[in-house]
VEXRO-505303 format. One record per residue: y, z, x of N, C-alpha, C, CB in turn. Coordinates in steps of 0.001 Angstrom, whole numbers, plus 500000, padded with zeros to 6 digits. Glycine has a CB too. Layout:
<sites>
- n_v,n_w,n_u,ca_v,ca_w,ca_u,c_v,c_w,c_u,cb_v,cb_w,cb_u
- Y,Z,X,Y,Z,X,Y,Z,X,Y,Z,X
...
</sites>
This chain:
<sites>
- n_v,n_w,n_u,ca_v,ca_w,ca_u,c_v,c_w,c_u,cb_v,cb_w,cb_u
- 296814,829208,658735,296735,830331,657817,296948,831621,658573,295390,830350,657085
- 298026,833110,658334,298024,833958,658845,296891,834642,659059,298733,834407,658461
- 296429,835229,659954,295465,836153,660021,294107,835306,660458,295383,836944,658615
- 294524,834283,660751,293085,833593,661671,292868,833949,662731,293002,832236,662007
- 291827,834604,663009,291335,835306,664438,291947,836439,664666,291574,834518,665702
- 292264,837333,663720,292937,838958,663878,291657,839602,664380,293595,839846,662232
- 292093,840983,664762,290569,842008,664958,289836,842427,664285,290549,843045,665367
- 288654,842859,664309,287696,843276,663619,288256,843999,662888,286736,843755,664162
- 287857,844542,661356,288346,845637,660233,287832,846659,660858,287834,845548,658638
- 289144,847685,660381,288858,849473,660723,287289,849790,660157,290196,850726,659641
- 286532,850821,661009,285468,850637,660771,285106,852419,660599,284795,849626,661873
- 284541,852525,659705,283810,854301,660087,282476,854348,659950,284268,855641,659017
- 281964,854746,660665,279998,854864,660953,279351,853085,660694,278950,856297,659175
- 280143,852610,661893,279782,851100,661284,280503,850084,660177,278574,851279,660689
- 280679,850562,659169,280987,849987,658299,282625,850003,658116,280207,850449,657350
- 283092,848673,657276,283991,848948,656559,284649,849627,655817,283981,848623,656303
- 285830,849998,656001,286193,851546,655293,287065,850884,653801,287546,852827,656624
- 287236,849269,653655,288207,848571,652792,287370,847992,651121,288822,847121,653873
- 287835,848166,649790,287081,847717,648805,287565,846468,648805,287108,848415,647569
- 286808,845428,648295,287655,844432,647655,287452,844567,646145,287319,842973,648160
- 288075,843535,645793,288387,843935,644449,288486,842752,643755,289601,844753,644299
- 287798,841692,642952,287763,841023,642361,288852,840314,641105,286910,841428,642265
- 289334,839645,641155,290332,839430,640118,289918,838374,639103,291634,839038,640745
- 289706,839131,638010,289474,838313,637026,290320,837735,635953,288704,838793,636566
- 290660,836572,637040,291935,835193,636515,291164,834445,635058,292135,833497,638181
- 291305,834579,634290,290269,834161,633175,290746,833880,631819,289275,835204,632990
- 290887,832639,631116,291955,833161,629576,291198,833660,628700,292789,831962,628635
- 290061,834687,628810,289054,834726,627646,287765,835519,628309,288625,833056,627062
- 287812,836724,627874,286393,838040,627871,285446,836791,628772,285410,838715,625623
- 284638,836103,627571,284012,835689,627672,283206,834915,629298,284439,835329,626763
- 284358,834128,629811,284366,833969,630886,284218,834873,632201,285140,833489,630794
- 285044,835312,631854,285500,836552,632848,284068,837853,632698,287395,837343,632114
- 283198,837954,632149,282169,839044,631735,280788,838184,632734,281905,839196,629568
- 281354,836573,632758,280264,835915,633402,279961,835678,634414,280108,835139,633186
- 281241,835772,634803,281424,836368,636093,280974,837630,636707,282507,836429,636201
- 281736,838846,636166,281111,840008,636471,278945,840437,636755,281810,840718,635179
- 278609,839376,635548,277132,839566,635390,276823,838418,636598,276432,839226,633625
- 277531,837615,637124,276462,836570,638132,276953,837693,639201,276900,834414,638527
- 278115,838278,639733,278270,839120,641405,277713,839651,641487,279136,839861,641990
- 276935,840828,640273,276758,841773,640144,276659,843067,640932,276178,841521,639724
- 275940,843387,641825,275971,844564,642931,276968,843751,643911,274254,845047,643727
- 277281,842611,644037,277894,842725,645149,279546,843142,644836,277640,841383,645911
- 280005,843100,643641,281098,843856,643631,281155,844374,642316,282264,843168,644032
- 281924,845992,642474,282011,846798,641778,283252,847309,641536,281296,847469,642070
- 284603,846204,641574,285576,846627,641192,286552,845546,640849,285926,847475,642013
- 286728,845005,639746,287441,844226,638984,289272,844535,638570,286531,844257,637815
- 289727,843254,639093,291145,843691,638515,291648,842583,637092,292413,843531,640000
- 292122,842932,636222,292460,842669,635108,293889,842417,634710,291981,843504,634521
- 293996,841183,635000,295620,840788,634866,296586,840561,633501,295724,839471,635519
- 297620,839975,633514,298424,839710,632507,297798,838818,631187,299538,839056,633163
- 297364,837582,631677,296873,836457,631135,295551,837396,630316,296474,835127,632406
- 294624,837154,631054,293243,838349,630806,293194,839571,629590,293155,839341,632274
- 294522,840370,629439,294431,841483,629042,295637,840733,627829,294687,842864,630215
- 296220,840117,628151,297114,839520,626617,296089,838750,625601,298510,838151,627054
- 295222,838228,626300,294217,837624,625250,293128,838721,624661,293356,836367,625997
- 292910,839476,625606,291421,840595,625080,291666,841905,624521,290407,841083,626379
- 293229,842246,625280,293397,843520,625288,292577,844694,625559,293741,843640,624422
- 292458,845711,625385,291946,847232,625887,290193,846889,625856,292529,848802,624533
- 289745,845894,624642,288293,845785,625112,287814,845007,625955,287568,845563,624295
- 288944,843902,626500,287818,843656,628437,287647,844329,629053,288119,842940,629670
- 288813,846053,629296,288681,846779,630029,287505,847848,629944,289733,847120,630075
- 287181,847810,628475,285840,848957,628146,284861,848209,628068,285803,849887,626760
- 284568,846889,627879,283285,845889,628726,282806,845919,630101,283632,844513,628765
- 284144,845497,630955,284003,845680,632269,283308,847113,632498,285371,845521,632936
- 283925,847863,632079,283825,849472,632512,282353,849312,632241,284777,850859,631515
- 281411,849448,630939,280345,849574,630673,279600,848419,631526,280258,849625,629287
- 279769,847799,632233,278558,847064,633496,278618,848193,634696,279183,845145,634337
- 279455,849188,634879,279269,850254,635375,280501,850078,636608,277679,850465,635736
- 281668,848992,636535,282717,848657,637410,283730,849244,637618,283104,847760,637239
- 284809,849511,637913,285929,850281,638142,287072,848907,637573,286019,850938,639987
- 287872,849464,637204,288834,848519,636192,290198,848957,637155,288914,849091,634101
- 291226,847789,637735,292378,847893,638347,293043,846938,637363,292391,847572,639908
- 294355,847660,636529,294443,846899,635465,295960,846713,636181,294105,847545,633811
- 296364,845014,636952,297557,844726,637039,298652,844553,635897,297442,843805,637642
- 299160,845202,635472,300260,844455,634358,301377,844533,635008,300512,845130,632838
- 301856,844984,636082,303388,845332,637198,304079,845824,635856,304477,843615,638258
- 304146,846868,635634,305018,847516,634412,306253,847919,635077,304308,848884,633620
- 307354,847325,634508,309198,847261,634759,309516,847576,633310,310065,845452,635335
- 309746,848856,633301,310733,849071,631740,311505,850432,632031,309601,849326,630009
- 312373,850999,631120,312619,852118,630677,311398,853336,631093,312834,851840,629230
- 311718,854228,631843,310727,855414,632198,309878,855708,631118,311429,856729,632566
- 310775,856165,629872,310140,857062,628625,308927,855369,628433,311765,857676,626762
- 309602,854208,627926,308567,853096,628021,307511,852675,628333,308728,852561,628336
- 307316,853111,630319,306261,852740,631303,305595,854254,631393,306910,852036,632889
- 306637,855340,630945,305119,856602,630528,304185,856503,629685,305407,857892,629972
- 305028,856238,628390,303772,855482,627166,302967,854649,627601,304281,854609,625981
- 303199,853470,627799,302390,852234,628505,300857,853236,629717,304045,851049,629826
- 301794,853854,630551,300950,854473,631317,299742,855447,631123,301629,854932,631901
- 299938,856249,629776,299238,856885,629330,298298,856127,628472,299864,857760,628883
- 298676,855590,627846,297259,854263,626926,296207,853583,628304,298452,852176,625910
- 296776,853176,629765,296368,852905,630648,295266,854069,630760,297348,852661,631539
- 295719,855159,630990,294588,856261,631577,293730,856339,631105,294739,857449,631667
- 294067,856425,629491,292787,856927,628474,292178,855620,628223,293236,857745,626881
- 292166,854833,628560,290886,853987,629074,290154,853660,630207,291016,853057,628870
- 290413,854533,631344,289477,855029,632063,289731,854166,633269,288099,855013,631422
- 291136,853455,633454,291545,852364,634255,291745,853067,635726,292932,851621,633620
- 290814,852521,636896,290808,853871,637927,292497,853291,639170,288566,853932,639167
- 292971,852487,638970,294393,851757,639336,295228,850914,638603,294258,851013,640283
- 296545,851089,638605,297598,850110,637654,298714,849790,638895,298477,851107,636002
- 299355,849135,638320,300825,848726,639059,302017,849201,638010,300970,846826,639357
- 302973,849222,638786,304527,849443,637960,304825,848779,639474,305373,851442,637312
- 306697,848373,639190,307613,847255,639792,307859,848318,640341,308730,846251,639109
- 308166,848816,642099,309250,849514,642734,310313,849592,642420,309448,849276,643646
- 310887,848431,642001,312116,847962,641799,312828,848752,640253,311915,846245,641760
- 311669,849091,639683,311781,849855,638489,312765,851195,638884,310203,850274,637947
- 312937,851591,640328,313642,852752,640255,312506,853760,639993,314790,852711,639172
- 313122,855251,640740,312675,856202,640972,311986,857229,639785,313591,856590,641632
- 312971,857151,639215,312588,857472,637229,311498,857001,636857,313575,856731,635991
- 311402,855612,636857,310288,855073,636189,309445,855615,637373,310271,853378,635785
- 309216,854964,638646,307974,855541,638947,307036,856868,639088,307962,855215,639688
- 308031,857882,639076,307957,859197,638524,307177,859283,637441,309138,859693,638202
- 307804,858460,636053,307931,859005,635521,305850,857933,634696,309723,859189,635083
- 305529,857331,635430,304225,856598,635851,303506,857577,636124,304229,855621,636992
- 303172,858241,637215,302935,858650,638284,302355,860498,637309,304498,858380,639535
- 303316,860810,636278,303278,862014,635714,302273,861842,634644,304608,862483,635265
- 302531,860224,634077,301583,859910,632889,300114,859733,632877,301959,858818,632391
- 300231,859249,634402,298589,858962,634777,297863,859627,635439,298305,857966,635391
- 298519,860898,635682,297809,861990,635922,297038,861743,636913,297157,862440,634929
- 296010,863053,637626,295233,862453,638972,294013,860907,638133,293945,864284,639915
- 293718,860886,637245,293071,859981,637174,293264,858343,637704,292946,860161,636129
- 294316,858086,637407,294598,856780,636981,295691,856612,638576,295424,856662,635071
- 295639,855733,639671,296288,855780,640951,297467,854611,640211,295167,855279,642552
- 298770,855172,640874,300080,854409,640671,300123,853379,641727,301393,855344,640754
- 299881,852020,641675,300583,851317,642767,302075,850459,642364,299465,850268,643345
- 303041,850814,643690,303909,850287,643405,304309,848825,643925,304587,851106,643578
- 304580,847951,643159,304345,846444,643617,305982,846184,644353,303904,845191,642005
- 305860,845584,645506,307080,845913,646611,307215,844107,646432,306570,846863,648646
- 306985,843315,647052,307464,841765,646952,306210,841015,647087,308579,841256,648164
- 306290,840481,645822,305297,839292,645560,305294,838840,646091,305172,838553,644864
- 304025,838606,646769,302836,837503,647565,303691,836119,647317,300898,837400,646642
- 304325,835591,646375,304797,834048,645688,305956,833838,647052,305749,834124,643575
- 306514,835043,646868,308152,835083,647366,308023,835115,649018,309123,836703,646723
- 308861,834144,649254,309090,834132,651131,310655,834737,651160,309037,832090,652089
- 311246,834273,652019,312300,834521,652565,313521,834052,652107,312155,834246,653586
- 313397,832716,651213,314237,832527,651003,314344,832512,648893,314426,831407,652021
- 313238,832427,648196,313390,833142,647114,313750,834817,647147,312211,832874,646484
- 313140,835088,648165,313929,836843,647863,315113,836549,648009,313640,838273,648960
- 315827,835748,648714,317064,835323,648941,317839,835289,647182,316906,833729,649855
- 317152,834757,646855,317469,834120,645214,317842,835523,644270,315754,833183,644394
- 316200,836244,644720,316260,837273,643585,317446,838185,644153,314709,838169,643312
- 318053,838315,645354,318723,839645,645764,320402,839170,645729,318109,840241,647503
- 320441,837537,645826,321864,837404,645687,322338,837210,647265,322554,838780,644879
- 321227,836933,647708,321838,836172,649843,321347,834972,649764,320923,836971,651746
- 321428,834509,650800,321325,833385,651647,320104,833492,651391,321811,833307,653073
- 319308,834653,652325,318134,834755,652758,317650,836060,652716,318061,834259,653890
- 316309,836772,652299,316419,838155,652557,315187,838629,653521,316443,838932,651158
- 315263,839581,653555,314558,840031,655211,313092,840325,654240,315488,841942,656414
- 311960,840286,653922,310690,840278,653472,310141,841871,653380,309848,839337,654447
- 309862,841679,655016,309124,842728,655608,310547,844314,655569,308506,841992,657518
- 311785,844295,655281,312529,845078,655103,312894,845862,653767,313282,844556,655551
- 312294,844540,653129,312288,845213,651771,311336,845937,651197,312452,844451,650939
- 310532,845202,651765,308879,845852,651414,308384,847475,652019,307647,844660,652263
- 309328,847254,653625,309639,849043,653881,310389,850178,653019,310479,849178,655068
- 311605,849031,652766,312220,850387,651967,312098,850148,650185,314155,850592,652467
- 311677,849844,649687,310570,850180,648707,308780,851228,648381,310374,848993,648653
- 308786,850284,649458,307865,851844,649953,307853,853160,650111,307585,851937,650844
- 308710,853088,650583,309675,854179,651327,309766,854783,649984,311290,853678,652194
- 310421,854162,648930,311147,854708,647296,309640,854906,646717,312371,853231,646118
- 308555,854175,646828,307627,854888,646099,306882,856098,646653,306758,854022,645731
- 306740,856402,647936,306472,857465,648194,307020,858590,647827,306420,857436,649054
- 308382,858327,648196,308792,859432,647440,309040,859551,645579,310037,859658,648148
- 308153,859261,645216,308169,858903,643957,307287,859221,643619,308351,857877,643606
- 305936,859734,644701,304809,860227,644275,303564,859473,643962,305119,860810,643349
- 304149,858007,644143,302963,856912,643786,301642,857107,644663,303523,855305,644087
- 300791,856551,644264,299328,856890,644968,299525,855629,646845,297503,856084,643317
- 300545,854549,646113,300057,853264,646754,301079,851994,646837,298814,852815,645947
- 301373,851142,647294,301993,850092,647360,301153,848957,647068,302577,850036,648481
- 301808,847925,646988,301175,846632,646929,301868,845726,647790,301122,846094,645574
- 301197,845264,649380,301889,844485,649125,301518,843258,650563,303317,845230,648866
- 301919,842149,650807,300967,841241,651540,300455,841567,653033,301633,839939,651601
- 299445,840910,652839,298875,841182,655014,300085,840961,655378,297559,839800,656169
- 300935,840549,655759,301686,840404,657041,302552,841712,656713,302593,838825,657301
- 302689,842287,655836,303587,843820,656237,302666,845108,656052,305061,844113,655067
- 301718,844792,655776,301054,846038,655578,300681,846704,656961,299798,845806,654705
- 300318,846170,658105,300582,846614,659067,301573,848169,659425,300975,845525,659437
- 303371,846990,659223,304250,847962,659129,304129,849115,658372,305180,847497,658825
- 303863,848841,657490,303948,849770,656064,302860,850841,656142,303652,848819,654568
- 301780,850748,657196,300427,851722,657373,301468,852514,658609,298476,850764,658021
- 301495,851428,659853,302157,852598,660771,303444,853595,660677,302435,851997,661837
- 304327,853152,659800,305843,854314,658274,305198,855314,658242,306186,853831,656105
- 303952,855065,657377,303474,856175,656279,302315,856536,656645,303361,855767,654808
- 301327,855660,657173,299848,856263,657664,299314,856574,656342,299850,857730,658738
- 298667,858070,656167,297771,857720,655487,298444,858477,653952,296285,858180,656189
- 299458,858154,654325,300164,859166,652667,300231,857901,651916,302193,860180,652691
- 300105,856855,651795,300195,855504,651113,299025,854357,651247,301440,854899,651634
- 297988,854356,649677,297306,853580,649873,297800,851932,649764,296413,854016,649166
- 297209,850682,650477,298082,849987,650932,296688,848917,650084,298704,850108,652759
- 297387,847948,648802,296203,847029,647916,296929,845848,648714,296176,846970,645777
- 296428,844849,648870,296726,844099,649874,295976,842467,648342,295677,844727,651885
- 297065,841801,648021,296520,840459,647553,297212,839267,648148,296626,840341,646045
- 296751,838025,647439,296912,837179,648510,296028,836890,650017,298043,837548,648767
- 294410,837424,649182,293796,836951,650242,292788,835635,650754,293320,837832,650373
- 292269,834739,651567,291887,833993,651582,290616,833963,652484,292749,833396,651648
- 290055,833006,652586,288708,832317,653564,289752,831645,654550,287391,830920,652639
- 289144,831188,655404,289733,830348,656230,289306,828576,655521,289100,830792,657900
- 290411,828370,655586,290250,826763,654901,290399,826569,653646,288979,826132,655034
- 290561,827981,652748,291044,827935,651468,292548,827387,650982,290901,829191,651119
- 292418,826771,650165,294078,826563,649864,295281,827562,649025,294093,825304,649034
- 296135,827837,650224,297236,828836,649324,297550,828491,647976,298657,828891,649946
- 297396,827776,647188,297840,827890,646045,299128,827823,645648,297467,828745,645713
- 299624,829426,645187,301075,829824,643967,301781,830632,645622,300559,831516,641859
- 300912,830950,646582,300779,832449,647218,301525,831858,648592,298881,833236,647442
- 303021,832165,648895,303609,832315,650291,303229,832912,651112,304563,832668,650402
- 302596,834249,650971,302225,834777,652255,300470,835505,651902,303617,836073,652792
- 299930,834826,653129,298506,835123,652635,297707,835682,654451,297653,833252,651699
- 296222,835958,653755,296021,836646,655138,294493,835944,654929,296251,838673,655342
- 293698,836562,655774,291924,836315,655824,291583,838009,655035,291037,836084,658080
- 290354,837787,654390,289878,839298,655050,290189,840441,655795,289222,839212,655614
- 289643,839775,657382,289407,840917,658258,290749,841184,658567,288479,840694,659516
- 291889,840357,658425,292830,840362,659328,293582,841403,658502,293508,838954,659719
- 293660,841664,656970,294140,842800,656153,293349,843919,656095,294346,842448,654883
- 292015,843790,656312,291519,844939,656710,292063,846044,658363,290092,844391,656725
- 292133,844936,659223,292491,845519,660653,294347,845920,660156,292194,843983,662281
- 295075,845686,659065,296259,845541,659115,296674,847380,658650,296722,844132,658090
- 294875,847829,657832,295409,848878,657528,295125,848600,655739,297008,849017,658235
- 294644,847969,655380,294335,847654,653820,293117,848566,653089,293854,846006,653718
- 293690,849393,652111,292381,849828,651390,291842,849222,650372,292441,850952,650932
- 292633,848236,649885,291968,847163,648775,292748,846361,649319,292027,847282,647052
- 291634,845287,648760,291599,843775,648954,291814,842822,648023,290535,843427,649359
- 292527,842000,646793,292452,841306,645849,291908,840230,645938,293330,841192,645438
- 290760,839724,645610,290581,838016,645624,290518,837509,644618,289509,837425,646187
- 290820,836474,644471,290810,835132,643303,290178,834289,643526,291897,834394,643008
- 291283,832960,643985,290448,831953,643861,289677,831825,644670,290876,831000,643743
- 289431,832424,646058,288750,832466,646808,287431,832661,646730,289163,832992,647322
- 287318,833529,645429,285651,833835,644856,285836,832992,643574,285115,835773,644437
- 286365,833286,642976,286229,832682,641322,286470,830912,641442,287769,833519,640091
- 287373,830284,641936,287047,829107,642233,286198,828118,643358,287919,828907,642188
- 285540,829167,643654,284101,828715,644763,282814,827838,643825,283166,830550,645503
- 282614,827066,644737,280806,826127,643973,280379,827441,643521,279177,825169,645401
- 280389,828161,645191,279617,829415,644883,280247,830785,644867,278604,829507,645794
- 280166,831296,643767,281111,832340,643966,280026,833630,644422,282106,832612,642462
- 278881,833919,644428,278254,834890,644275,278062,834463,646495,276784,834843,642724
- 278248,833100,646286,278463,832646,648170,279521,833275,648887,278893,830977,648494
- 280156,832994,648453,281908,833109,648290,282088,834582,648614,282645,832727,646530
- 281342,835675,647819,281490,837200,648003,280873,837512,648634,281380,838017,647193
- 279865,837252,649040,279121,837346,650616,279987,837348,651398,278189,836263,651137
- 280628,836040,651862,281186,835798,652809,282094,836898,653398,281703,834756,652542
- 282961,836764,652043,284110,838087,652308,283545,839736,652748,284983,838329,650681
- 281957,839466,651974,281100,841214,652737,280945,841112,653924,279443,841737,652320
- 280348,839868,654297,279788,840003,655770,281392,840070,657017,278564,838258,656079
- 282561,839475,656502,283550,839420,657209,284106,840642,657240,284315,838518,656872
- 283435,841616,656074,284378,842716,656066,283739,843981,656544,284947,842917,654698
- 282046,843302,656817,280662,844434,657414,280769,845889,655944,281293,845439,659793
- 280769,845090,655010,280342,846156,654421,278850,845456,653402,281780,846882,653535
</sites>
């Protein structure tokens, strides 16, 4: 697994300077709320995906919110600018404190994100899925093979200047992508694991600490907590690895 035995996470006055962020993979409120009530203090920031938010819509996000959590609502929005502004603005005014839109969406759209969500609501721009290695980017771009970590720079690259708050995108480039930009680009890092967990859907994956030391200000986990005996175990683990 990448990132076995990396260095300790960036640290300020002791502690961890990185959130994680819970992903609530779930087809139904219900589940997913039961979760939130067994972690409880130990995490305070939930992300809310495709599956999740097509079944519940806008009220998992004002449930979550009222246990007193911070809501990162993934939908990777790819449309028409005027489209992903609308979209973006229904996002804000529910109090969603991070979203995604596609890089790939072009400069317009992320702009035009970025204007809708005002300082409230942080733009991340999603650069190459965690799923995709080297040789499906190959697929999506029309080569042989495509370079990963090259694309994921110069996408970046396009959302910065685009005004986005942030990128998305796996431990093994975020590294690169912190030492580019430093601290003008917050860097959500998913695709993360335990050691001994099984990758899953996910080509490129990391530990914890090893995306924390890479330069990560969020952390996404899944199955790593949510399919644990113990999940309230499970988020420990990832605190104590991450000393916060």
């Amino acid at each position: 697994m990448a990132g076995v035995g990396a260095s300790a996470p960036a640290v300020r006055g002791g502690r961890s300077t990185v959130v994680p962020i819970v992903a609530l993979d779930y087809p139904d409120s219900d589940s997913a709320l039961e979760l939130v009530s067994l972690l409880g203090e130990s995490c305070r920031f939930y992300k809310i995906g495709s599956e999740l938010f097509t079944a519940s819509g806008p009220s998992i996000v004002e449930a979550v919110r009222r246990t007193g959590c911070d809501v990162f609502l993934d939908l990777k929005l790819h449309d028409i600018p005027n489209t992903v502004a609308g979209a973006t603005r229904r996002i804000r005014e529910m109090g969603v404190k991070l979203t995604t839109v596609h890089a790939s969406g072009g400069r317009a759209m992320i702009e035009a994100a970025v204007e809708a969500a005002e300082a409230e609501c942080g733009i991340l721009a999603v650069t190459v899925l965690t799923s995709l290695d080297s040789s499906s980017l190959g697929e999506v771009i029309g080569a042989e093979s495509g370079d990963v970590a090259k694309s994921v720079i110069r996408l970046a690259a396009l959302a910065a200047a685009s005004g986005a708050r942030g990128v998305v995108c796996s431990g093994e480039e975020a590294r690169q992508v912190r030492a580019q930009f430093g601290p003008n680009l917050e860097l959500l890092v998913p695709g993360v694991r335990l050691p001994g967990d099984a990758a899953g859907d996910q080509s490129r994956i990391v530990t914890p600490e090893a995306a924390a030391a890479a330069g990560a200000d969020y952390l996404v986990l899944g199955r790593t907590v949510t399919a644990a005996p113990d999940p309230r175990a499970a988020m420990q683990s990832v605190r104590d690895r991450l000393r916060i």
